[in-house]
N, C-alpha and C positions, 0 to 999 in steps of 0.2 A: 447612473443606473446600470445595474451589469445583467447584460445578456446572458440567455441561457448558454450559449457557448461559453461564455468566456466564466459561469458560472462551473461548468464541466471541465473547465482547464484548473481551472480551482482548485475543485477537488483533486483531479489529476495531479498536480503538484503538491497538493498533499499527502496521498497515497505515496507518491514517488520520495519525501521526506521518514515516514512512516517505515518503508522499505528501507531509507538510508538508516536509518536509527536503530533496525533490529539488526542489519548488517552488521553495524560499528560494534551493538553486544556484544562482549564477551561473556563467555560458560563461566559463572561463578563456582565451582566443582567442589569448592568445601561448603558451599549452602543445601542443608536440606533440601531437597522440593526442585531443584534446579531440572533434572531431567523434564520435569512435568512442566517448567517455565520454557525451557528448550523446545517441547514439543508444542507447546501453545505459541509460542516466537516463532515456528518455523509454519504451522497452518494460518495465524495472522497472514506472512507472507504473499503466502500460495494465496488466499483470498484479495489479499492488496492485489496482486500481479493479475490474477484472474479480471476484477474490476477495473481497473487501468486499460487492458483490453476494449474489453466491452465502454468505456468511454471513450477511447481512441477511436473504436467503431461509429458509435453515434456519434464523434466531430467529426467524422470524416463523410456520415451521411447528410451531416447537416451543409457542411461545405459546399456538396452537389447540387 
């Protein structure tokens, strides 16, 4: 049975995965629509990074 902690590391290492995969993307620059795939891969991000925080926070409130 998995605890809520370890349910929060979970996702954490999924988000952290997420992050590594739009990293690894490369700008496809002869595709139509690429800039607008650029800017949608680059606020994905910013929200993973953002969340990860904020889960890092509540394991760390839960630890205490």
């Amino acid at each position: 049975m998995r605890t809520p902690t370890s349910t929060l590391n979970a996702t954490r290492a999924q988000l952290s995965e997420l992050i590594a995969a739009i990293d690894r993307r490369l700008p496809q620059v002869q595709r139509s629509g690429e800039e607008v795939i650029a800017n949608a891969a680059v606020r994905l991000r910013m929200e993973a990074e953002k969340r990860i925080a904020e889960l890092d926070q509540e394991i760390a409130d839960r630890k205490s």
